[in-house]
N, C-alpha and C positions, 0 to 999 in steps of 0.2 A: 504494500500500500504506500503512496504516498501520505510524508508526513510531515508537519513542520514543527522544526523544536520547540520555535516560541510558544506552539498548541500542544501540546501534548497532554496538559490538563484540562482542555476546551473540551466539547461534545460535537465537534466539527464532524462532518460526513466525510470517510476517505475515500476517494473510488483514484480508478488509472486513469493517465492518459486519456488512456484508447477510447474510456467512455467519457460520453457528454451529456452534464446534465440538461435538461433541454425543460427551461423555469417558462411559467406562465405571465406573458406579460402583461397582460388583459390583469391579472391579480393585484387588487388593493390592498394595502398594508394598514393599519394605522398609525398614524403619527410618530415618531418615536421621539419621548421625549425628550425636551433638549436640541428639536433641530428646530432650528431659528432659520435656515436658510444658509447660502455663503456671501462671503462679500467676491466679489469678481474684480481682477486688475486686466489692464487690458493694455496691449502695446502695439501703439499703428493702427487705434482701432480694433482691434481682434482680440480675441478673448486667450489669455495665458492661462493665468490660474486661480482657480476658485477654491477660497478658505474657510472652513466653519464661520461663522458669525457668532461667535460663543467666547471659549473662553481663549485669552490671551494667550498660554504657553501652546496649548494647541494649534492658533493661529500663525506664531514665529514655526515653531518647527512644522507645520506645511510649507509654509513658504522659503522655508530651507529643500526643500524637494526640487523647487526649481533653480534649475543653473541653466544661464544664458552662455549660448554657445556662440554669439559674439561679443565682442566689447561693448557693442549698445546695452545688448541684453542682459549680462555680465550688470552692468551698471543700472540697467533697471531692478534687478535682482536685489541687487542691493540697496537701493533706495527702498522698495518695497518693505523691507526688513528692516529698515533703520524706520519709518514713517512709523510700522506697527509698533517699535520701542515705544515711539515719543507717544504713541496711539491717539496719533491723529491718520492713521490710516484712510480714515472716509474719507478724505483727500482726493484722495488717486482710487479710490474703489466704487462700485455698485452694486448694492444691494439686488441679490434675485433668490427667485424664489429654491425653496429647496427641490423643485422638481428640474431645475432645468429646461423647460418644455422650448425656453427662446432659443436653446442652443445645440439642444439634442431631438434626435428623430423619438423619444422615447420618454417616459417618467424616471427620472433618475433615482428619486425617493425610492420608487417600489421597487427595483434593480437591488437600490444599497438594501432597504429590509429585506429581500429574499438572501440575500449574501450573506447578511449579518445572523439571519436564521440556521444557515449554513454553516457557518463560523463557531457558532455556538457565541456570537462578540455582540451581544444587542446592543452596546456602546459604540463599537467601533465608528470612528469620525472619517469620513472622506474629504481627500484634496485632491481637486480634477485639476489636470494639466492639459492641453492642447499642445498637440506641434507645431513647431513654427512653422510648418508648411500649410497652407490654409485646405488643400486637397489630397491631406493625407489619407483622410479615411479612419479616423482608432484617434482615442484618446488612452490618457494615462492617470490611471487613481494608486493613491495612497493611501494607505486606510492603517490610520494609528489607534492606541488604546488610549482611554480617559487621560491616565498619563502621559500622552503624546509618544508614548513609545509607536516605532514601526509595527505593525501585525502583518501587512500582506502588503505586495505591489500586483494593482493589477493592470494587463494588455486590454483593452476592449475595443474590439472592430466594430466599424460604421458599415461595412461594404465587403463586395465579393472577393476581392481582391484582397484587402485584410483577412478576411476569413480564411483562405488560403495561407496565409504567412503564419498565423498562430498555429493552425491545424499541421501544419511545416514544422513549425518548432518545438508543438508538443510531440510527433513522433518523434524529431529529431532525441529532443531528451530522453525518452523512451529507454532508445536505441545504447546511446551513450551512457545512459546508467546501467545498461545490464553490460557494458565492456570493465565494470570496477575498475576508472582511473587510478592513477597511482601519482600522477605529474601536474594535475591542474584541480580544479572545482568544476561544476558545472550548477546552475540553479537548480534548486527544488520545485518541480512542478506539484502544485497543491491539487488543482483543481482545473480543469477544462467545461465550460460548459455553452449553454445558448441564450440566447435573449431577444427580443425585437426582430428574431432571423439571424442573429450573428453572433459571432462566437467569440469568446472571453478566455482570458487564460491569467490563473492567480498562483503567485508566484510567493514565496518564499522571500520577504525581505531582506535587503543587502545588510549585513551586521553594519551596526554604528560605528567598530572598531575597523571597517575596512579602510583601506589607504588607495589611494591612486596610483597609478602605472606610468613609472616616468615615460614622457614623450619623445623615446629617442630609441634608435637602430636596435642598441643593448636589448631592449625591452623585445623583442620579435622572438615569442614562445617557441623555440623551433622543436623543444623534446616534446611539449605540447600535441603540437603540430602533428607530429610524427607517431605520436600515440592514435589522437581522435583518428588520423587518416584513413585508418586501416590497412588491409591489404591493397596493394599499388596493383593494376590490373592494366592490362595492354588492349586496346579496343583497336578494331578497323573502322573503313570509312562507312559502312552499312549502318554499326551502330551508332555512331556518331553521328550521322544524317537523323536518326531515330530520337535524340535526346533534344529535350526543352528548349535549354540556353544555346543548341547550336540554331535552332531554328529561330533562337529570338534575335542570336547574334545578323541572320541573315536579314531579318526583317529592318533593324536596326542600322545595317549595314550601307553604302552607296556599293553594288558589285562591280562599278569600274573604280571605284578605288584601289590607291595602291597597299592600302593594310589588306582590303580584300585580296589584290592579287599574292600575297605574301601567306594568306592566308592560304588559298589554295595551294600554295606551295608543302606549304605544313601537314598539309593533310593527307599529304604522301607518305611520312614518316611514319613508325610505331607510334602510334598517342599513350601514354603513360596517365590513368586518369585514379582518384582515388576520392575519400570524401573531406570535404573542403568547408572549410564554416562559411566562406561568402560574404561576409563582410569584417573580416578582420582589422582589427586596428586596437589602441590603446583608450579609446572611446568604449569599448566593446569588452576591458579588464580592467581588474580591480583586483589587489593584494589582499587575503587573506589567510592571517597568521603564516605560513611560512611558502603558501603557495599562491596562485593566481586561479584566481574563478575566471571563466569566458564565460560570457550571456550573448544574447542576443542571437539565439540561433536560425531567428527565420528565414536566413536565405542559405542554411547550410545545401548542399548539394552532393549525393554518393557518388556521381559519376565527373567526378572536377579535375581538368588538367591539372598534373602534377604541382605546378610552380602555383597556382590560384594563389594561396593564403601569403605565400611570402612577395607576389609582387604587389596582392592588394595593400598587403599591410607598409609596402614601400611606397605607394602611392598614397594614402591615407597619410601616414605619416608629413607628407611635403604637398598636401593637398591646398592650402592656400598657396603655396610661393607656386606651384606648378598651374593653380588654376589662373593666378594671376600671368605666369610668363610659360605658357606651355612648350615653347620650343625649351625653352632651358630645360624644361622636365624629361622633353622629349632627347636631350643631350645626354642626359644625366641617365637616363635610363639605360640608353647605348653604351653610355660608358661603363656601368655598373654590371647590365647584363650578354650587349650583343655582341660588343666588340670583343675579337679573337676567341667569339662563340664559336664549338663546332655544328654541323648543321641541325645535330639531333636536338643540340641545347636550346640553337634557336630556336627549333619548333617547339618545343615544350614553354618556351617565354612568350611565343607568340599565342599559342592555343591558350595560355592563360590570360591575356590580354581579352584574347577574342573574348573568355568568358566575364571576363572583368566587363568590359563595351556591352554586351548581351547585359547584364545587369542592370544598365543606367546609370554608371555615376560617372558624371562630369565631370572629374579629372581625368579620365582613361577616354571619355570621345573628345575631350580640348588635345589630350594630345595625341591621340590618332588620327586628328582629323589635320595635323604638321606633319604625318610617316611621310607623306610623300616627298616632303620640299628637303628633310633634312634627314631620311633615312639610310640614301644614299652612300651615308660617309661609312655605314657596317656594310654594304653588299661587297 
């Protein structure tokens, strides 16, 4: 069963993965006392993060839940937390109500009590976070105890698309916990279930003593790596044609491109593919006591060119200074991987690339989209 430490004297329901509990949305709750509603801050217009309207220490540690991933945001962050000190928060904030109805397809309330019935935590307090991406699809709750301790984080999909990515990562986890790591952590999946049509996944919060993963080459998990990957497997071009990300790569792709012609080169070789977390980076780990937890499994992949993780996590790494000057990324890359590659190497650097482009992250099409003008200098 899954189980979570912090619970282990709750009356929570344990079920696996695999199953989903699948909650009545149409079901009304009553009240639970104590919700007053949240206050809502909002940045550009757009809604960040919404806090109990209650009590103060609850209110600061939600809003420690968000960390702004630029310097503006970064700096909103902070302001936000320094206002609710001086608690003149209503400032910068808006009261709504506790269902949410303005901001979600759904009653938020009856979601949290069906959870909170689940939990066995009729207290538990939620802090909803949005993405900064306004068409992300999923929001992000925290759900602490009276105490503002952490009790759970939870994924909850808006959309088809989301649905797929948690549903991803709950088997992902699955899979990985029946291999007993030895070299890394991985989350504790609590609970998988449904709501409004869409699927939820509650997770295990991050320990308060975890540290952060310095931002540098050092940091690139490779025993890690080399454990989740499993067995490295040799595929031809038939199956290859048959997998997701090659087909997404093609859709994705311009075919009189020169990555693409370089591509087709590659796929003359033996393809080396194995399984890949997909979005690796230092964003994605966190230090725990003497080892590193990886999260974020939804774009893991079993059939992933060999090099995936270690060139994502090179490009992740230098993802501002490359999105800002892409040839330089695209120099840098030559230098680090193609140049005085033999031809097997390069295939295996470029079939990761492909998969990386197939992805969608804009670092890897900013500079694929320069192979041709300055790729040159490796042929």
């Amino acid at each position: 069963c899954i189980r979570d430490r912090s619970w282990k004297s709750s009356s929570a329901t344990q079920i696996m993965p695999c199953d989903v509990r699948e909650d009545d949305s149409s079901r009304k709750h009553d009240r639970t006392p104590g919700s007053d509603g949240y206050l809502l801050f909002r940045f550009a217009r757009k809604p960040v993060i919404a806090v109990p309207d209650g009590s103060q220490k609850v209110k600061l540690a939600g809003l420690k839940c968000y960390r702004g991933i630029t310097i503006r945001r970064a700096s909103f962050a902070w302001m936000t937390q320094l206002l609710t000190k001086l608690r003149v928060d209503r400032l910068l904030t808006q009261p709504v109500d506790s269902s949410l109805s303005s901001f979600l397809p759904f009653n938020f309330q009856n979601w949290l009590d069906t959870l909170r019935q689940t939990m066995g935590a009729p207290s538990a307090e939620a802090v909803i976070v949005w993405p900064p991406q306004p068409d992300r699809g999923r929001i992000y709750i925290h759900l602490l105890d009276a105490d503002a301790r952490p009790l759970a984080f939870v994924k909850l999909s808006l959309d088809a698309v989301n649905d797929e990515y948690l549903r991803s990562e709950a088997r992902t986890i699955e899979k990985l916990k029946a291999l007993q790591l030895t070299s890394f952590h991985i989350p504790s999946l609590m609970e998988i279930g449904k709501w409004n049509g869409h699927y939820y996944c509650v997770f295990e919060p991050i320990p308060i003593d975890a540290k952060p993963v310095q931002s540098s080459w050092n940091s690139f998990p490779r025993d890690c790596v080399k454990e989740y990957a499993g067995q490295v497997r040799i595929i031809g071009l038939q199956q290859l044609t048959e997998l997701k990300w090659w087909k997404n790569f093609w859709e994705a792709t311009p075919p009189e491109s020169a990555f693409a012609q370089d591509v087709r080169v590659a796929q003359g070789h033996p393809i080396r593919v194995c399984r890949a977390h997909g979005d690796l980076g230092t964003m994605n780990m966190i230090r725990v006591d003497d080892r590193i937890l990886i999260f974020d499994w939804e774009e893991c992949c079993e059939d992933a060119p060999i090099l995936t993780d270690e060139l994502m996590f090179f490009l992740v790494l230098n993802q501002r200074k490359f999105l800002a000057k892409p040839v330089v990324g695209l120099q840098e890359l030559n230098q680090r991987y193609l140049s005085g590659a033999s031809p097997q190497r390069r295939c295996e650097v470029i079939m990761a690339l492909a998969f990386i482009r197939a992805s969608g992250k804009p670092v890897a099409t900013k500079i694929l989209d320069n192979w041709e003008r300055k790729n040159a200098q490796t042929q």
